[in-house]
Structure formats: C-alpha cells, structure tokens
C-alpha positions in Angstrom: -9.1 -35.1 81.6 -7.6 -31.5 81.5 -5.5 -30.0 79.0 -2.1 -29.1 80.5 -0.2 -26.4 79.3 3.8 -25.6 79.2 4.9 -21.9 79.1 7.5 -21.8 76.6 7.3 -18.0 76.6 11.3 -17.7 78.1 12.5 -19.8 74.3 13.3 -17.9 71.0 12.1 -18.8 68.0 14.6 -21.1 66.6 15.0 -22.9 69.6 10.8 -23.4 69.9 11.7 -24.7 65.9 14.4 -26.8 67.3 12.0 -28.3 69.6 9.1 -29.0 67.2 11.1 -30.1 64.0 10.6 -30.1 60.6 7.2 -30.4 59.2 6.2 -30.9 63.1 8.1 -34.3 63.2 9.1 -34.1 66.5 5.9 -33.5 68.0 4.9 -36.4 66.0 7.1 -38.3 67.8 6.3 -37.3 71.1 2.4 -38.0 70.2 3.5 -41.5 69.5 5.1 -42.3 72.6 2.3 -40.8 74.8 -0.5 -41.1 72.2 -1.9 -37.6 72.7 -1.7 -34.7 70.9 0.6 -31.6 71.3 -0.7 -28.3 70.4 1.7 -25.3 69.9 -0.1 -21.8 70.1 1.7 -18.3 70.9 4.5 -20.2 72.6 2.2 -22.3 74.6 2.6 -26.0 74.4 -0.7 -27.7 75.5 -1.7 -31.7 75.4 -4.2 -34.1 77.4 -2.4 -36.8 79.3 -1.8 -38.0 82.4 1.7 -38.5 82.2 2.3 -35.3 83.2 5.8 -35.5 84.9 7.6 -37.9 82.5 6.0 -34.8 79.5 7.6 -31.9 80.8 11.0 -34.2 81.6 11.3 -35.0 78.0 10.1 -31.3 77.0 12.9 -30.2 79.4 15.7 -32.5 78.7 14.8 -31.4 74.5 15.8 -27.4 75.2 18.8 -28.7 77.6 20.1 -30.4 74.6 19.2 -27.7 72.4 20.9 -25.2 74.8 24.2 -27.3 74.1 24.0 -26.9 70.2 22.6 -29.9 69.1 20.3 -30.3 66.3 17.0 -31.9 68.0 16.5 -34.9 66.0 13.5 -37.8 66.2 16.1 -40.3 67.4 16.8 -37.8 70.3 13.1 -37.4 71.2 12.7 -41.5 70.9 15.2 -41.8 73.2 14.0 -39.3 75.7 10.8 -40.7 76.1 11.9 -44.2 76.6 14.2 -43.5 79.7 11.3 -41.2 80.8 8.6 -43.9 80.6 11.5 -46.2 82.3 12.2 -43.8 85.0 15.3 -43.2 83.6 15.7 -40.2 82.7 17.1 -38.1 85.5 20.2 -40.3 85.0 20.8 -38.7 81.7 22.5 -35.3 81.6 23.4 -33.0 78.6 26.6 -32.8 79.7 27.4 -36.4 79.2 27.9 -34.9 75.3 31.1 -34.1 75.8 33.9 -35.5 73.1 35.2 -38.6 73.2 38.2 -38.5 71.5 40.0 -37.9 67.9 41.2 -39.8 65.1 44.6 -40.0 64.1 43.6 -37.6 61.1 42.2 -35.3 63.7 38.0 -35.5 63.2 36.5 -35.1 66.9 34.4 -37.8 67.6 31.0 -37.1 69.2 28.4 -39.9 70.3 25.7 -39.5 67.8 22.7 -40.2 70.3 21.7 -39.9 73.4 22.6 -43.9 74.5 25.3 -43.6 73.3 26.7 -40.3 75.2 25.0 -42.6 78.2 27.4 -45.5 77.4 30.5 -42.8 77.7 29.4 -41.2 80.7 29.6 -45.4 82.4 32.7 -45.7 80.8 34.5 -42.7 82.6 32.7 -43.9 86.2 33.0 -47.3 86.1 35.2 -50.5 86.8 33.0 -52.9 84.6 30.5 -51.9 81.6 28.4 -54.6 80.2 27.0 -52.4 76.9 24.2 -54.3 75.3 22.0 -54.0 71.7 22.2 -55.0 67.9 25.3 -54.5 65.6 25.6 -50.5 64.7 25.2 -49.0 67.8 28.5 -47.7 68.4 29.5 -50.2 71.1 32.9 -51.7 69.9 33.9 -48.5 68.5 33.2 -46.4 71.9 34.8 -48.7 73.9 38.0 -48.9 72.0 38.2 -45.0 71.7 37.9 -45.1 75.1 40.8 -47.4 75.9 43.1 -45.7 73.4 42.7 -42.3 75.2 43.2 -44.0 78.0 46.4 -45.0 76.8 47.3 -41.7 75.5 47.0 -40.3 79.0 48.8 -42.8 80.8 46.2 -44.2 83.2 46.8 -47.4 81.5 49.7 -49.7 80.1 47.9 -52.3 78.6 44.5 -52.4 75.9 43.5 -56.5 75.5 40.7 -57.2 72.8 39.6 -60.4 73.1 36.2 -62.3 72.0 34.9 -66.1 72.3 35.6 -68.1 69.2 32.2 -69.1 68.0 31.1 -67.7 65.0 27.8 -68.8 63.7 28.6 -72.2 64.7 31.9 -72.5 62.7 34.9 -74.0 64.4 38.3 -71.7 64.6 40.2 -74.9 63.7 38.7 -75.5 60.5 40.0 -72.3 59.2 43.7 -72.1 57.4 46.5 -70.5 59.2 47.9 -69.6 63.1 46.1 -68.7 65.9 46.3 -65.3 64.9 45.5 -65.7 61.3 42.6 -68.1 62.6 41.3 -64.9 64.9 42.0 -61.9 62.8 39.2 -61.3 60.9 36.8 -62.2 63.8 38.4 -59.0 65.6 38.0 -57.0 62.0 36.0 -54.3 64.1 38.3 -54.0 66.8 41.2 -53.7 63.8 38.8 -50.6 62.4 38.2 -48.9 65.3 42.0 -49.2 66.5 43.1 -48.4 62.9 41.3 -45.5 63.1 42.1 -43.9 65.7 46.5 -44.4 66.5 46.8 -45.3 61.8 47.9 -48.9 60.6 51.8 -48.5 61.3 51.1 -47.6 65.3 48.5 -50.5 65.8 51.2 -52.6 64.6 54.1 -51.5 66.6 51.7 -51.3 69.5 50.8 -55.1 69.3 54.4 -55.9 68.3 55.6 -54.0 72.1 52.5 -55.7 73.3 51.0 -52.8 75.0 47.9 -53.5 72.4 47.1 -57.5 72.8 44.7 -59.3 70.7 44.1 -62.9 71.8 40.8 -65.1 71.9 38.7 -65.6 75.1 40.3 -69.2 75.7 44.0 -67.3 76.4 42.8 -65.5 79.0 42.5 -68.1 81.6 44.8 -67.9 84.6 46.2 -64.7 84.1 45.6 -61.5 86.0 44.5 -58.0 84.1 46.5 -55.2 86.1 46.3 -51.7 84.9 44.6 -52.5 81.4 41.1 -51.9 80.0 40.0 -55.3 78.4 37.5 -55.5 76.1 35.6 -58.2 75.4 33.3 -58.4 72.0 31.0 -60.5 70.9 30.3 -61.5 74.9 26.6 -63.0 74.1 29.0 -66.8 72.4 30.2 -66.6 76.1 29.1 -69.9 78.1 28.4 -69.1 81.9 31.8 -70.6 82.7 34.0 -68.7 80.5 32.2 -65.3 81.7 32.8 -66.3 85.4 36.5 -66.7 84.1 36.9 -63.9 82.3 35.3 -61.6 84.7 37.2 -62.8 87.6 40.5 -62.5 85.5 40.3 -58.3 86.7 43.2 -56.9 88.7 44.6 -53.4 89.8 43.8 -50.6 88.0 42.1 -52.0 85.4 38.4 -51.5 83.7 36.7 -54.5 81.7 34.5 -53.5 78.8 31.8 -56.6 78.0 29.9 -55.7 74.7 27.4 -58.2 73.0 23.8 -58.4 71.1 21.8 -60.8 72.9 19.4 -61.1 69.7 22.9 -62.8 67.9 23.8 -65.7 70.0 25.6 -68.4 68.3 26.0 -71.1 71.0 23.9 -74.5 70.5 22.0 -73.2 73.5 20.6 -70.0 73.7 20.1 -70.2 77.6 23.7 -70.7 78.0 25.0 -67.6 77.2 27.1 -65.8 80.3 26.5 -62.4 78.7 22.8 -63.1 79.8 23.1 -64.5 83.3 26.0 -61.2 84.2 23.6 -58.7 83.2 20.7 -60.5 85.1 22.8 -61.6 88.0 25.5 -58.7 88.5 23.2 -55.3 87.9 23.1 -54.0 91.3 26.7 -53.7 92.2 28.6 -50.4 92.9 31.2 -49.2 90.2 29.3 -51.8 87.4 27.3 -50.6 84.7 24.8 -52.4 82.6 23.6 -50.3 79.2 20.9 -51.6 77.0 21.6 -49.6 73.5 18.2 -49.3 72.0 17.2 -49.7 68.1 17.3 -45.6 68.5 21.2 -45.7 68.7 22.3 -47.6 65.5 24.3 -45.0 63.3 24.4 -46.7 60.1 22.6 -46.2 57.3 18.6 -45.0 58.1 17.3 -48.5 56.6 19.4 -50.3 58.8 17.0 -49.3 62.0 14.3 -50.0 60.2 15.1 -53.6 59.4 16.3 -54.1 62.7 12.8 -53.2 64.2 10.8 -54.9 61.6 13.0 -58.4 62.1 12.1 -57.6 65.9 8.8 -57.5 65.5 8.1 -61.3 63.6 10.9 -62.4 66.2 8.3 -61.4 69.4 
C-alpha cells in the first residue's frame, strides 16, 4: 500500500498546530479511528490507508472548523471521523456553529461539539426532531433554548414540556401532593434550562398566562398542538401507543421536539418503548429528523464520558 500525502503547504503555523494538537493528540486520535499512522514533515501530511476519501474529509472538515475560530479539540476529531466512516459527513457544515441563543444574564450560548451544532441545524429545518443519546449531551437544554427563542421572535405562542410518568418503575400516585407537585421534579431539567434562560419570575408568569405549559404525557390526549413547539423528554418510558398519540396530537405551525436515551428505559418491557419503533419506523420522511448524540457530545464533567463508555462496553 502507498503512502498518501496531503499538501498542507496553503496553512500557517498555528493553524497546522491547531490541527495536530497538543503533544500530537489529535493525530493520535485520527490514528485510532483509521489505525494508521500520520506523519507531519515540512507541512506535508503523509499516512498509509485505504480510506483515502473519508481522510482528507475529516482533514478538511478540521481547518474548516479551524477557519471559524474554534479550538480543534479530540472530541471534534472523534466526531469527525465517525460521520466520515458513516458517510455522514458531507451533511455536517461549519456553519451550523452559529449561536443558539442567550441567557437572561446575557452569556451566548454555543453548542460545544460538533452533534450538537448538528442537532441545531435539524431544529431550525425541521417539523419533528427525534434527538437521541445518554444524559449530558445537551439535548433537553438545546431544545428548550430553541423554543424560548422561538417565542422571543414570535413564530410561536405556545412552548408545552411534557414527559411520560414512569420513573424507574415508581408510580406518580404514590408520591405526596397535586398533579403538578406529583410532576415537578420529574421536569427539574426542563425547570433549569427555562430558568435559565427568561429568570425564575418570567417562567412563572409565563406558565401562570399559560403560554409556557407543563403537563405529563397522559394530558395530552385529544387535544391539538397549533403554533407551539412541544417537547417531549424522557420519550424512551413512552409505550408504542402513547407515541402514536402524542405524535399525531401536531397541528399548524407547530414543531415537536422528542428527546430520550434508549440505554435508560424504564418500562417493564424494554421492546415496548415507542421512542424505539419512531426512530426505526419514521426515519425516511421529509421535514423529520432523527439525531443519534454520540458519547463524544456529553459536556459534563471529563469522567463522565468515560464512565459512560466503559458501562457501554460490559453492557454489549
């Protein structure tokens, strides 16, 4: 097999650092997803492979990103190469890094990695997202910044939060209180994210207007959703039925956000769960959108992708 070579003789010097990383890390990580090595001499990039195409994709999807300002990191490169080796990657494009939107106390929020500027880019083009992938990847938070700018500019009237009430088995009507005391801190995250981006007192009058609604999966039967983005969390304790409902409950001007982590399902029967049969049965229609997050894309603390991918591995 040949060496192939890239001429990276048209970079400057920091980007060509950019691109290799501290201590080489970056190559390192490129080696690991196409198990060869990458050589860097007088600005000439040479390895043995035969994956020749999906190489220079990822090598020229790294200096787009780099182009745009943003610090090359391993997570970036992982990411790369999986929606190369998928076929995926002419989908992604650096300008799906644009903002997302602003806190009340005025930080702009960014996505952190590359899935999840991919999940923002399906939220602006889509009627339906189904977002997918473990706890820490950004996908509750996204989707309500998403809705509350939404809001902000009009284009909506309505933001509905809603999730199944199964929690690892435990019954709602065991717990002490109302229905909304009984479902409050099993929306906790949707409370954050909102809280965070419109403060406490808004959220509140918001809810109290109800033009922000917060109500379990159960109350949405026989209604119709006009001009609203719904989100639903926690979609992998939804049974087939209840999916079907909830799915079918879309009207007018209005965008449904489905987000779940089929590695978390709660119900007595893993098979049942309608978060699995929409993604399977549903992926090839125009204006819906099915993202997978990957391990790549959690944003919490470092150890927590590494736990994640070890508790993967004895699950296989």
């Amino acid at each position: 097999m040949a060496f192939q070579t890239i001429d990276l003789s048209d970079k400057d010097f920091e980007s060509i650092q950019q691109f290799i990383g501290f201590e080489d890390e970056n190559l390192s990580e490129l080696k690991r997803f196409f198990k060869c090595d990458f050589i860097l001499r007088d600005q000439m990039l040479k390895y043995e492979s035969e994956q020749v195409y999906q190489i220079q994709q990822v090598i020229q999807a790294c200096f787009q990103l780099i182009d745009r300002h943003r610090v090359l990191s391993r997570q970036d490169i992982a990411y790369l190469c999986r929606l190369s080796i998928e076929g995926k990657l002419e989908h992604f494009k650096p300008s799906h890094l644009q903002m997302v939107s602003k806190t009340k106390s005025g930080k702009v929020i960014y996505p952190k990695t590359l899935g999840q500027a991919i999940l923002c880019e399906a939220f602006r083009h889509n009627d339906i997202v189904f977002a997918t992938g473990v706890a820490g990847t950004g996908k509750t938070y996204l989707a309500v910044c998403h809705a509350v700018n939404a809001l902000k500019e009009h284009k909506i009237e309505k933001i509905i939060l809603t999730r199944p009430a199964v929690e690892a088995g435990e019954s709602l009507g065991f717990l002490p209180g109302d229905m909304k005391e009984k479902v409050d801190p099993y929306l906790r995250p949707l409370y954050d994210a909102l809280y965070d981006m419109l403060g406490v007192e808004m959220v509140e009058k918001l809810i109290e207007k109800q033009v922000i609604e917060i109500a379990p999966l159960a109350f949405m039967r026989g209604r119709t959703l006009n001009k609203a983005i719904v989100i639903l969390d926690e979609a992998q304790n939804t049974t087939k039925s209840q999916m079907k409902m909830f799915l079918t409950r879309m009207g007018n001007e209005a965008q449904m956000i489905i987000n779940g982590d089929i590695t978390q399902i709660d119900l007595i029967r893993k098979e049942d769960s309608g978060l699995v049969q929409a993604t399977k049965i549903l992926k090839d229609i125009d204006r819906i959108e099915i993202v997978h997050m990957q391990n790549a894309d959690v944003v919490r603390h470092p150890l927590v992708q590494k736990i994640i991918e070890r508790y993967a591995e004895i699950e296989k």
